[in-house]
N, C-alpha and C positions, 0 to 999 in steps of 0.2 A: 418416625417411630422405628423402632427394632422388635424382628421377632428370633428366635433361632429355631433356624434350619438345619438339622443333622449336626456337625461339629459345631458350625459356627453361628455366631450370630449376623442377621443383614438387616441393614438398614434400606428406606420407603419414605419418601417423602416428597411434594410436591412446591415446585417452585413456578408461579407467574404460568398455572395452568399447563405446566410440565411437569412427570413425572420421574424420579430418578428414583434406582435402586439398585443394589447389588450387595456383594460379600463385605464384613469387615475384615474377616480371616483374624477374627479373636474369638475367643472360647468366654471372654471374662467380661459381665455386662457392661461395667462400671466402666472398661474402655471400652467398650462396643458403642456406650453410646461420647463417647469421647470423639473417637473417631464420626459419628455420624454430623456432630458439632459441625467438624472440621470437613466434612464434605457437604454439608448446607453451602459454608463460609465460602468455599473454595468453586462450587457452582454457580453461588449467585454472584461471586464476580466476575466467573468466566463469562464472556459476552455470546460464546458458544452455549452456554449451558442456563440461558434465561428468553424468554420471549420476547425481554425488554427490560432497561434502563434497572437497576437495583434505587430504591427508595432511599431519597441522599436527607440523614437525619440528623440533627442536633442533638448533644446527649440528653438536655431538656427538655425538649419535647420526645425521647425517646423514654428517658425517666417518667415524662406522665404518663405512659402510655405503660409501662412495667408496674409502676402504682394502683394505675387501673385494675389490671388485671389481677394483681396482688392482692385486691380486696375482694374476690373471687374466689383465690384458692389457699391463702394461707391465712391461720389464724387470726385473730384481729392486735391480736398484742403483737405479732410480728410484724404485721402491715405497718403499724404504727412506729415500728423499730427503723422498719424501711424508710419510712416518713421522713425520720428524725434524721435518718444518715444522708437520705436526698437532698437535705435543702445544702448541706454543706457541702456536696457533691455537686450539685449543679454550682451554689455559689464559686465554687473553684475552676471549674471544667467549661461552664454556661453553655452556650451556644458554640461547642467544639465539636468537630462532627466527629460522629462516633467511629467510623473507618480510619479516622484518622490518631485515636485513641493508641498506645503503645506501652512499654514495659519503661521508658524514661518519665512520660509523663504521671504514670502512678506512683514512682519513686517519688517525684517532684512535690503530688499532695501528700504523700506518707508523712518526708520532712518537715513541710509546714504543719500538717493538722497534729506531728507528735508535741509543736513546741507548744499547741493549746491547748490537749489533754494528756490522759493517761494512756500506757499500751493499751490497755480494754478499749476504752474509748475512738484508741484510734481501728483496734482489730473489728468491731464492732461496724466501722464504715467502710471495712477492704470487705469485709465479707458481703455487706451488700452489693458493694461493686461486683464483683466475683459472681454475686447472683446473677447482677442484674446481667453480666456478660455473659453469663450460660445461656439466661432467658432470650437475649438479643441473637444467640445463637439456635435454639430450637426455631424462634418466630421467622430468621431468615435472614434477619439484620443484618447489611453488610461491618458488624464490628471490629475491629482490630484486633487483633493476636496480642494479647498482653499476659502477663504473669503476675501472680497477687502473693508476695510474701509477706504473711503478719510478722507482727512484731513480737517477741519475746515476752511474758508478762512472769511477773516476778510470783511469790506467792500471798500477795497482797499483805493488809494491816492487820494485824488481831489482836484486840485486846479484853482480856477478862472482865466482865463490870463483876463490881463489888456489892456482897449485901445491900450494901448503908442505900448504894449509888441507886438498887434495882426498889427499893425501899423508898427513894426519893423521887426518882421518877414516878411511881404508883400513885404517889400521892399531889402528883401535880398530875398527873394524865388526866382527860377528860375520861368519857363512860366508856364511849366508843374502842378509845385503844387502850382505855384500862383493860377491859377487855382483850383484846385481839394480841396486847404486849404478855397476858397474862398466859396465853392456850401456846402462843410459840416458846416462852421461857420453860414452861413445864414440858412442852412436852419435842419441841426441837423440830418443829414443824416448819415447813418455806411459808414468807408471806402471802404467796400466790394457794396454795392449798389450803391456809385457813379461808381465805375468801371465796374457794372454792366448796368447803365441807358442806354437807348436808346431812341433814338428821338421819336420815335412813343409812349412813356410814355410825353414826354413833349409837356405842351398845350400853346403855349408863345399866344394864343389870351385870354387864359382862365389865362395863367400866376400861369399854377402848373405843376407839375410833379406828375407822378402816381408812386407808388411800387407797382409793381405785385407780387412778392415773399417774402417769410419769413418762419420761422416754425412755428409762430402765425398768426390769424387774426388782430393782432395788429399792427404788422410789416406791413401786406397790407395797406397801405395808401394816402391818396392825400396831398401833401404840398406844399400850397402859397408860388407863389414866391418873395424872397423881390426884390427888384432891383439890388442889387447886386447879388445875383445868375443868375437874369432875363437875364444880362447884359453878365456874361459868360457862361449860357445855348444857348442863343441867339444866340452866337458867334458861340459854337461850336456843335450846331443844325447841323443833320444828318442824313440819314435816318439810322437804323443799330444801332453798340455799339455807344457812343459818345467818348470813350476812347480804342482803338484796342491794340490790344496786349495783352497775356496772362502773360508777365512779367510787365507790367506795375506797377499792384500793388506794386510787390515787390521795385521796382525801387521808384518808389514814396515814400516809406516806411523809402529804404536808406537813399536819400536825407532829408527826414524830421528829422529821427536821430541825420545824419550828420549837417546839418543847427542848429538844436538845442544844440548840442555840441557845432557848434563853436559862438552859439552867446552867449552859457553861459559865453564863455572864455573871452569875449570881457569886 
């Protein structure tokens, strides 16, 4: 950990029943605890500065062990994000010991994992590494010093759907994302916030709904309702979630795919 003392900040922390501390001689947390990183890394492999042997780890079994813990303290759709970048991350890396991990060998999965996805896709999996190598740095890990440069991402696809299109859709959707297609059309809402609203957010005399959460103040917001949202907020007005179930999303998601596949085919 770091706390600051007078100018600076210092770093505290204990390795294999030894204690180390001292100055960073930064003012700035964000390198203060950069630097603490880098004096774990730099202790536990001095043979001077451990009681014993540093723990010789696979990046596999160091990844279950950052997963574990991930389901502990970060939210569960994140844990889950982690999930998804781990299996492709061990698939590539496996049983590669993490000290031995470097700034060639992340270039090496960059190249391959861009020629199977998208930059998001592949930015998406650097950042978890990126995490998990911070994490392997707090916990003691003897990690390797690597660098993680994402990739450039363009500004994606956008296309306008039409009347007729939002018109036909409606009328092939089942209840559920009749529904749920109908409260984000009107009112510009993320998929993730409708599944989150709750009635005590929605004011049908006031005729808005409140967001209370986001990672910005911008995300927090109040949005009028037009009448067709009004019409099935109205309906399915409740005290609690308005939408229950933690698979819901996903379920929703399906069908939208699937719907959209089959009305291209049409």
């Amino acid at each position: 950990m770091i706390v600051k003392r007078g100018e600076y900040y210092h770093y505290q922390f204990q390795i294999n029943g030894k204690r180390y501390r001292g100055s960073t001689k930064s003012t700035n947390k964000a390198e203060a605890l950069r630097l603490e990183a880098a004096k774990r890394i730099e202790f536990f492999r001095n043979p001077e500065g451990s009681n014993g042997p540093a723990e010789k780890l696979g990046l596999d079994v160091a990844f279950d062990r950052f997963l574990t813990w991930a389901s502990h303290h970060v939210k569960p759709r994140t844990h889950q994000r982690y999930r998804v970048s781990a299996k492709r991350l061990i698939t590539h890396f496996g049983a590669t010991r993490i000290e031995h991990m470097n700034t060639q060998a992340v270039e090496g999965f960059k190249s391959i994992r861009a020629g199977e996805c998208s930059s998001a896709g592949v930015n998406r999996d650097l950042a978890c590494l990126r995490t998990f190598r911070n994490w392997c740095a707090r916990m003691s890990y003897p990690i390797g010093q690597f660098h993680v440069q994402l990739l450039p991402e363009g500004p994606g696809s956008m296309r306008i759907v039409s009347f007729a299109e939002e018109r036909i859709y409606t009328q092939h959707a089942d209840p559920l994302l009749r529904d749920v297609s109908t409260i984000i059309v009107e009112t510009g809402m993320r998929p993730g916030e409708v599944f989150e609203a709750h009635g005590e957010n929605v004011n049908l005399g006031e005729r808005y709904i409140f967001i209370p959460t986001g990672k910005t103040p911008f995300a927090r917001r109040t949005i009028p309702l037009t009448n067709g949202a009004y019409g099935v907020l109205g309906r399915l007005w409740k005290s609690g979630k308005l939408f229950v179930g933690a698979a819901t999303h996903q379920i929703v998601m399906r069908r939208h795919k699937k719907l959209c596949k089959r009305l291209a085919g049409c």
